[in-house]
C-alpha positions as CSV (number, residue, x, y, z in Angstrom):
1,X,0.0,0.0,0.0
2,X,1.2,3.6,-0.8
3,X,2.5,5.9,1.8
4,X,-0.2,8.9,1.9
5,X,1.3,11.9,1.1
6,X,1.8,14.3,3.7
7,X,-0.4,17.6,3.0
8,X,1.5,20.8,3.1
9,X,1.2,22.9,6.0
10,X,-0.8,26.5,5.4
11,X,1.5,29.2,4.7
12,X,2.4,31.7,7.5
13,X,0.3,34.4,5.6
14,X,-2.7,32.3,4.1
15,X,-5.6,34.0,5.4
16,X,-7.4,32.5,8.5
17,X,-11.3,33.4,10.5
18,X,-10.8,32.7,14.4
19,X,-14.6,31.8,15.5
20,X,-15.7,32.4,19.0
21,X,-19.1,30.9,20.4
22,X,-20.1,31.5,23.3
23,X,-23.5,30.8,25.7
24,X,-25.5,28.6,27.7
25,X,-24.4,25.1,27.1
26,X,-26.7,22.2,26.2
27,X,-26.5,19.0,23.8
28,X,-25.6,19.7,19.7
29,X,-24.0,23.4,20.1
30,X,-20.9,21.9,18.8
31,X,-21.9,20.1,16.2
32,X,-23.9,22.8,15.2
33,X,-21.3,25.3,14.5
34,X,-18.9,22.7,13.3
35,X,-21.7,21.9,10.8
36,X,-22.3,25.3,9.8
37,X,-18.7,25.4,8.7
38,X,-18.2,22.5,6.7
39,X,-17.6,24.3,3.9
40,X,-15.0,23.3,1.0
41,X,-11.9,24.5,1.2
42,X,-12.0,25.3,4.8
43,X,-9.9,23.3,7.3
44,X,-9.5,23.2,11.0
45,X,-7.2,24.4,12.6
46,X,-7.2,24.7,16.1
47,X,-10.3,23.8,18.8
48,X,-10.6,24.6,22.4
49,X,-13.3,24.5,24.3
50,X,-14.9,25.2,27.9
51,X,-17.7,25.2,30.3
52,X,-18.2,26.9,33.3
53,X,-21.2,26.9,35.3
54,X,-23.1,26.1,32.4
55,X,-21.7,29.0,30.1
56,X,-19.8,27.8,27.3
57,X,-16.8,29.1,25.3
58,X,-15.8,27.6,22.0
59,X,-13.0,29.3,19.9
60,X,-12.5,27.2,16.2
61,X,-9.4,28.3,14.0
62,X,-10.2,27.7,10.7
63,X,-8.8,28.5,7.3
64,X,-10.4,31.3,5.2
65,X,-11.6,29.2,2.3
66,X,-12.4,30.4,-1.2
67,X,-15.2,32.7,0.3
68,X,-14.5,34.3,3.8
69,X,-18.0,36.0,3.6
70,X,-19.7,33.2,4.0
71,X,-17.8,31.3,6.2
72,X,-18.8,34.1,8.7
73,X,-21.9,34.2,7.3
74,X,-23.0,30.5,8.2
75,X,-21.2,31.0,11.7
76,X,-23.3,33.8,12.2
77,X,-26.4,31.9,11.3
78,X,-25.1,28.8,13.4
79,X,-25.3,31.3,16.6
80,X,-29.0,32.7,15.6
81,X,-30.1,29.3,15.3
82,X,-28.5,28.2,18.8
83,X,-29.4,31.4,20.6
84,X,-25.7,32.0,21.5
85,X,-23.0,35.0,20.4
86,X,-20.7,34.2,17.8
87,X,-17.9,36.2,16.8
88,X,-15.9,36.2,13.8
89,X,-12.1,37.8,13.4
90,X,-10.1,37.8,10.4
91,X,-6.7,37.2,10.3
92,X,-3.1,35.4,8.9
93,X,-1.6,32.2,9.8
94,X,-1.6,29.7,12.5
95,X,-1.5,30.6,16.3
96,X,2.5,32.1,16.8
97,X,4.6,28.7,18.2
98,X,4.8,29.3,22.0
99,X,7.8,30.1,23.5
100,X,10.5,27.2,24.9
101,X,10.7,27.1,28.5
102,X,7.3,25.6,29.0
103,X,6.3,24.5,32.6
104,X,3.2,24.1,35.0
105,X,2.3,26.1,37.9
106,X,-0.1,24.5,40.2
107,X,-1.8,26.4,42.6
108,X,-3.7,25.3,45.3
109,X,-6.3,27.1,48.0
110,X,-8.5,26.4,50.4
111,X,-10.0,29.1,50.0
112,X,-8.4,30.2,46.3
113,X,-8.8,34.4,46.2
114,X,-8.7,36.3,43.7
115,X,-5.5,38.2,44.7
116,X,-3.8,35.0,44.7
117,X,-4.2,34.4,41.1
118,X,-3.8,37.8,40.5
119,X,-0.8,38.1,42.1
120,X,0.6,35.2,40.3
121,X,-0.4,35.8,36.4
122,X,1.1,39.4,37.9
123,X,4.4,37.8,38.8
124,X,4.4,35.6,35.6
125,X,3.7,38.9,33.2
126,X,6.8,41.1,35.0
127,X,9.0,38.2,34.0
128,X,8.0,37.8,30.4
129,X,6.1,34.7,30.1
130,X,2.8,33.9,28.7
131,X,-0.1,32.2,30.3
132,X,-1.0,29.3,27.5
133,X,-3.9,27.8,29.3
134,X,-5.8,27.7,32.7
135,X,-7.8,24.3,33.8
136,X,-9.4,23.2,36.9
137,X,-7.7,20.6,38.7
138,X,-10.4,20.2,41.8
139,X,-12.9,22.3,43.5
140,X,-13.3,20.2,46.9
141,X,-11.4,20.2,49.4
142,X,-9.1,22.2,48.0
143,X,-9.3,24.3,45.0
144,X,-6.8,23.6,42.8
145,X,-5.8,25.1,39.5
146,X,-2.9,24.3,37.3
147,X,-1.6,27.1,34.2
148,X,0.7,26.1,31.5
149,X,3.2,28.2,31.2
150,X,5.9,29.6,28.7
151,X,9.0,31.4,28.3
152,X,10.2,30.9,32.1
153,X,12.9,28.6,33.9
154,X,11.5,26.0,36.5
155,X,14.2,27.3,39.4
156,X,13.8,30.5,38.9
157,X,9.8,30.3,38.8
158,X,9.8,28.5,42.2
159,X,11.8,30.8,43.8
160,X,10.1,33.7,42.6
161,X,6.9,32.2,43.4
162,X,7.8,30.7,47.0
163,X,7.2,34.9,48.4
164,X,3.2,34.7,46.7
165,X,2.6,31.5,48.2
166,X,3.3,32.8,51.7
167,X,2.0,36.4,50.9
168,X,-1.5,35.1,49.7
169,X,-1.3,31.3,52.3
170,X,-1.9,29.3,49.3
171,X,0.0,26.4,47.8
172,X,2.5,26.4,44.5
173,X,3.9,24.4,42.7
174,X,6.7,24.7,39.6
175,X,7.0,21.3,37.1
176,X,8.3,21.2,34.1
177,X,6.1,20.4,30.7
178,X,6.6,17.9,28.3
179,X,7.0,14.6,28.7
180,X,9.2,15.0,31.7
181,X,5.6,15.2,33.6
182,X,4.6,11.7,31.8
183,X,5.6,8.0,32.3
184,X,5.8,6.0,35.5
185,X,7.0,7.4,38.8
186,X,8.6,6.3,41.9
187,X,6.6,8.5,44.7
188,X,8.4,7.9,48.1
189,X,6.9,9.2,51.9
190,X,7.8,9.9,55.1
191,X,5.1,8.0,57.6
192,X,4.8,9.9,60.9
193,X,2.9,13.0,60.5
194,X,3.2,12.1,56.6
195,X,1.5,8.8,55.5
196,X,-0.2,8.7,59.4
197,X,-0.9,11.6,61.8
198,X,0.3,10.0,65.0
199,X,4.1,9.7,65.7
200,X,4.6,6.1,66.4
201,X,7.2,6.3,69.1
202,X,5.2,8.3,70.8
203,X,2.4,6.1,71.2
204,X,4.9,3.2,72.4
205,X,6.2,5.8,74.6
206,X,2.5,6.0,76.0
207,X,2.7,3.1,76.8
208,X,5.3,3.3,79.1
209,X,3.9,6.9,80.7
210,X,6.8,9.0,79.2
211,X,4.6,10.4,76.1
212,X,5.2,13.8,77.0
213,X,8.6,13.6,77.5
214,X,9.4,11.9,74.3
215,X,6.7,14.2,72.4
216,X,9.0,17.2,73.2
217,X,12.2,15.5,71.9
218,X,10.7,14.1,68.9
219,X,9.5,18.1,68.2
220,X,13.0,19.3,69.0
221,X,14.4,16.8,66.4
222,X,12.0,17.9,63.9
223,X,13.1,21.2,63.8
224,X,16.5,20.1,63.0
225,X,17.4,21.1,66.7
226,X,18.8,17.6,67.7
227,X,20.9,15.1,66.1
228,X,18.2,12.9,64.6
229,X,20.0,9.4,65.7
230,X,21.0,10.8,69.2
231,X,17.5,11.3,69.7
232,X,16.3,8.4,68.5
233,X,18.9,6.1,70.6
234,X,17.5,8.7,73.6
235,X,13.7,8.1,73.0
236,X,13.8,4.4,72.4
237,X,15.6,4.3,75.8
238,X,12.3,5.4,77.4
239,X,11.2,1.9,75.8
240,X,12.8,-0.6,77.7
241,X,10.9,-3.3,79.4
242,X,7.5,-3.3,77.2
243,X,6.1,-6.2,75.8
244,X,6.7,-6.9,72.1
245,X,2.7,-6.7,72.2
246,X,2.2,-3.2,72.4
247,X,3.5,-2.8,68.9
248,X,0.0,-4.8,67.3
249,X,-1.8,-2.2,69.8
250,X,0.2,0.2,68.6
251,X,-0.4,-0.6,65.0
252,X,-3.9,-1.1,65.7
253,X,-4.0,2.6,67.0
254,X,-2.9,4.5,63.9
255,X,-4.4,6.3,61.9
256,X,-4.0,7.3,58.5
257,X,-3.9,10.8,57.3
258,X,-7.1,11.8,55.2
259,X,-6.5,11.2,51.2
260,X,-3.6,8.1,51.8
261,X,-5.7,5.5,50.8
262,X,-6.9,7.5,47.6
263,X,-3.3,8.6,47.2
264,X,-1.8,5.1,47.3
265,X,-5.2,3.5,45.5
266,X,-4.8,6.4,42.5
267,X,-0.4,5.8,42.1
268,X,-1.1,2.0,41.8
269,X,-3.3,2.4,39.0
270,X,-1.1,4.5,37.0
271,X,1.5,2.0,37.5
272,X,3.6,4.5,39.8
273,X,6.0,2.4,42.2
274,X,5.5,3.2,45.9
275,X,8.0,3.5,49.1
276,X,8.2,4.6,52.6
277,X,11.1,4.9,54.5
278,X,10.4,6.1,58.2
279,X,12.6,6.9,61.1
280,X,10.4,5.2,63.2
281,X,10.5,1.1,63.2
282,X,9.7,-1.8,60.7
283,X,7.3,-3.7,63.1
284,X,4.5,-0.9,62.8
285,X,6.0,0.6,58.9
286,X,5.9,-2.7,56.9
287,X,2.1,-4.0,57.7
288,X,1.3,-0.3,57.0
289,X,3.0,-0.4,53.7
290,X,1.4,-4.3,53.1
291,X,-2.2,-3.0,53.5
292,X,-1.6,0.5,51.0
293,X,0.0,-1.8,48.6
294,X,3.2,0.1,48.9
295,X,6.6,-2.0,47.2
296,X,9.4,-0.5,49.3
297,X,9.7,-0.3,53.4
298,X,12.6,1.2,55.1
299,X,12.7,2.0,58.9
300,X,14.7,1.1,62.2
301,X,14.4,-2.3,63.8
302,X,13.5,-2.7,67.6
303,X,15.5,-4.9,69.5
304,X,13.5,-7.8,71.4
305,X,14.4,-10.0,74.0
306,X,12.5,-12.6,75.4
307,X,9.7,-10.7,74.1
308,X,10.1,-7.5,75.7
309,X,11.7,-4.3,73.6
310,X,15.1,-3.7,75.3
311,X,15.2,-0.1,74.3
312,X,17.7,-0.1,71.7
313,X,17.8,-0.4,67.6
314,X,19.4,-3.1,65.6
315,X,21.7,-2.3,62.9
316,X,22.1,1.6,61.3
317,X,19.4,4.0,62.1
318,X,17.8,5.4,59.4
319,X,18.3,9.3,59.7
320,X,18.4,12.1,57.3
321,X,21.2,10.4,55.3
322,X,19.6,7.3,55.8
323,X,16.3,8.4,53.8
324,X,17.7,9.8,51.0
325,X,20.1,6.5,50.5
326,X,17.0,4.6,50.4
327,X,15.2,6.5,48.0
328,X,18.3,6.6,45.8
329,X,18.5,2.4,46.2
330,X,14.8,2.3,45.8
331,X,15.0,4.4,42.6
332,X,17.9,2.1,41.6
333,X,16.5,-1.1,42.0
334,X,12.8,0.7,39.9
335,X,15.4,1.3,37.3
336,X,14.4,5.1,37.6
337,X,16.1,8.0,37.3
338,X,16.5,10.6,40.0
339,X,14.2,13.6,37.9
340,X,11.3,10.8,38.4
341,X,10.9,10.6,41.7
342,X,8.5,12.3,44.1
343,X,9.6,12.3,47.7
344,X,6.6,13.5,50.5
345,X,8.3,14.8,54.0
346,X,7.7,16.9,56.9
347,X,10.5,17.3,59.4
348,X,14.0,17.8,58.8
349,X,15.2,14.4,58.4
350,X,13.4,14.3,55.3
351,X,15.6,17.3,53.6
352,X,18.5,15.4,52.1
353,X,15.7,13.0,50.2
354,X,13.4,15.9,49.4
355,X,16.7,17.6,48.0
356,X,17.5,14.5,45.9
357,X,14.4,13.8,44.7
358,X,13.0,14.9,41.3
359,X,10.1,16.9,43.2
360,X,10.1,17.3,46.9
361,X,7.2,18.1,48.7
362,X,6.8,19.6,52.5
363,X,3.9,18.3,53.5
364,X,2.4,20.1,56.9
365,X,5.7,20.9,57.3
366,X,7.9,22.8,59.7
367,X,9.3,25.6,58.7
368,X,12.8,24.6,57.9
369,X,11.3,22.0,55.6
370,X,8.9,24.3,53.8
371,X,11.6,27.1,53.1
372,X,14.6,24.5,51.3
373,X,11.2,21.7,49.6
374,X,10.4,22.5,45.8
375,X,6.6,23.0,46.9
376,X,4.6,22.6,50.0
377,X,1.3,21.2,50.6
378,X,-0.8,23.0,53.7
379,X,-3.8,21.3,53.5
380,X,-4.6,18.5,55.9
381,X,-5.2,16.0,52.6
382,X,-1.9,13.4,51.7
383,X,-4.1,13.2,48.2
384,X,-3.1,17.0,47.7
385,X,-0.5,15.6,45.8
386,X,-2.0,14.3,43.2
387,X,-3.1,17.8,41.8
388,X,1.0,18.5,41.6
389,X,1.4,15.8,39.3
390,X,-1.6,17.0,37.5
391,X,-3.7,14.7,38.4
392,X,-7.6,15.7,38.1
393,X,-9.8,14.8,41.2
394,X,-12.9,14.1,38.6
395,X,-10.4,11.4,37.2
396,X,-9.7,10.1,40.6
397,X,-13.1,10.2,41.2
398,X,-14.4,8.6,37.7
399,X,-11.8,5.6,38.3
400,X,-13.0,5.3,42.3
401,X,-16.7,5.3,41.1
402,X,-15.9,2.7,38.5
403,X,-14.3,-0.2,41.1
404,X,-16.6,1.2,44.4
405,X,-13.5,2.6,46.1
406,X,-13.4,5.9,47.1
407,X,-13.6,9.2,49.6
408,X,-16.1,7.4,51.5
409,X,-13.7,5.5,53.0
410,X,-10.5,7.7,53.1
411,X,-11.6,10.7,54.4
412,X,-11.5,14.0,52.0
């Protein structure tokens, strides 16, 4: 069979009619206009087209024809007929190519103001670049809505950005376009006060009546105000003499943070490899990670005796170091590069793997964290994330609805 011939392109000067409908929306308006067009001669060129609150907006690129007249003409009529405005503007060539540097800001608020956004298209304007397209990522529990952007450099844009975020208390994020943003992932997360809201050595420590006291180290270390592994050898002292059974109570006692199981359930589908690595301890880390489906587990080890914890660790702690080793081996062993992982943290022991990942992400995190992490996420749901990667909730939603999974049993 013959290859088909590839048709020429339209020159930069051939004469063009950009036709904008716009209106309540209801069943047929498309094909209405499109059918009012379909004239010979005339081709398509570009389409885009959007609802809100009923009201829609479609803009069709065509190519003059041999009679521009009545091109508009039947547009015109198309409108009449649907009850709608139509607008017709002549003009030359395609749409101008859009500039390199292209990139995604994704901004998130709960609530989103209208300062926000302006202050952000603002920013984007004084520094040369052009909005391409605005979409709506989620409207519950967050708002979330993602611009693609061009003519600007990632780095820069996040540190430009980082001063709006806090100004306006919403939440941005800078990604690059492309293809970079496509493909499988490896998506890696700190568990306490990450993945779960508790801290888990502070429940064992419950158990032993020295909550409070290890509650206040574990905040110190945090910070980044203790040696993380001092601490730890310090607060799994206070340990010494349980019974290995309060880790299934402890277990038993956890609880997730709202948007984990949709967060885990919504990365599995996509094919997205999932880890945790934890400064806290194996015997509570890896069931957790059994029941989300998660791949990888790294944490500390408990030493036990006889059946009672001794208060110390076996082997290396996993520290600061320790996190961003694993998700490097992790990464490694996924056969992915660096630029495609995702790593989720909130205290300071998570900064060398939010630093080595391909996107870091403070989530609820202390201040130390938020200031050095590529974005932040300050809404109480793990599932936040999902909008970064640009992730639609309606898609979550559509694929949760499908299989009978879903928000009602994950929280938000």
């Amino acid at each position: 069979m013959p290859v088909p011939a590839v048709p020429p392109q339209p020159a930069h000067d051939a004469r063009t009619v950009l036709v904008t409908v716009t209106g309540p929306d209801r069943p047929g308006v498309t094909w209405e206009v499109f059918e009012a067009v379909a004239v010979p001669g005339v081709e398509v060129l570009d389409v885009e087209q959007v609802v809100v609150r009923g009201n829609l907006t479609l803009a069709v690129l065509l190519t003059a024809g041999p009679d521009e007249g009545a091109l508009m003409a039947a547009a015109h009529a198309a409108g009449a007929r649907l009850g709608m405005t139509v607008t017709c503007i002549s003009g030359h060539g395609d749409n101008a190519p859009r500039k390199a540097g292209r990139l995604h800001v994704t901004v998130l608020g709960a609530p989103l103001l209208p300062s926000a956004v302006a202050s952000i298209a603002g920013r984007l304007a004084a520094r040369g670049a052009n909005i391409d397209r605005i979409r709506r990522l989620s409207r519950w529990p967050v708002t979330t809505v993602e611009f693609d952007v061009s003519g600007d450099d990632v780095l820069v844009l996040r540190r430009e950005l980082a001063a709006e975020a806090v100004s306006h208390r919403v939440d941005i994020a800078v990604s690059p376009a492309g293809l970079a943003r496509r493909g499988r992932r490896l998506v890696v997360m700190d568990v306490d006060s990450t993945l779960i809201q508790d801290e888990v050595i502070e429940l064992l420590a419950g158990h032993a009546g020295r909550g409070a006291e290890v509650a206040a180290v574990t905040e110190r270390a945090m910070r980044g105000e203790l040696d993380f592994a001092a601490s730890l050898h310090e607060r799994v002292a206070c340990l010494a003499g349980l019974p290995e059974s309060v880790l299934a109570e402890v277990r038993a006692a956890v609880r997730l943070t709202p948007g984990a199981r949709t967060l885990c359930r919504t990365l599995r589908r996509l094919g997205f490899t999932l880890a945790v690595v934890s400064g806290g301890f194996i015997e509570v880390v890896g069931p957790l990670a059994e029941e989300l489906g998660i791949q990888h587990a790294r944490a500390n080890r408990l030493e036990v005796v006889d059946g009672v914890l001794t208060g110390r660790v076996v082997g290396e702690v996993v520290d600061r170091a320790g996190k961003a080793a694993a998700l490097r081996a992790f990464a490694e062993a996924e056969g992915l590069p660096l630029e495609r992982t995702v790593a989720i943290g909130d205290g300071a022991n998570d900064l060398d793997m939010l630093a080595a990942a391909g996107l870091g992400v403070a989530f609820n995190a202390k201040p130390v964290v938020r200031a050095q992490a590529d974005t932040a996420v300050n809404v109480p749901y793990l599932d936040a994330v999902l909008y970064l990667l640009g992730i639609p909730r309606a898609d979550v939603e559509d694929a949760d609805d499908a299989d009978g999974t879903g928000a009602a049993t994950d929280g938000p």
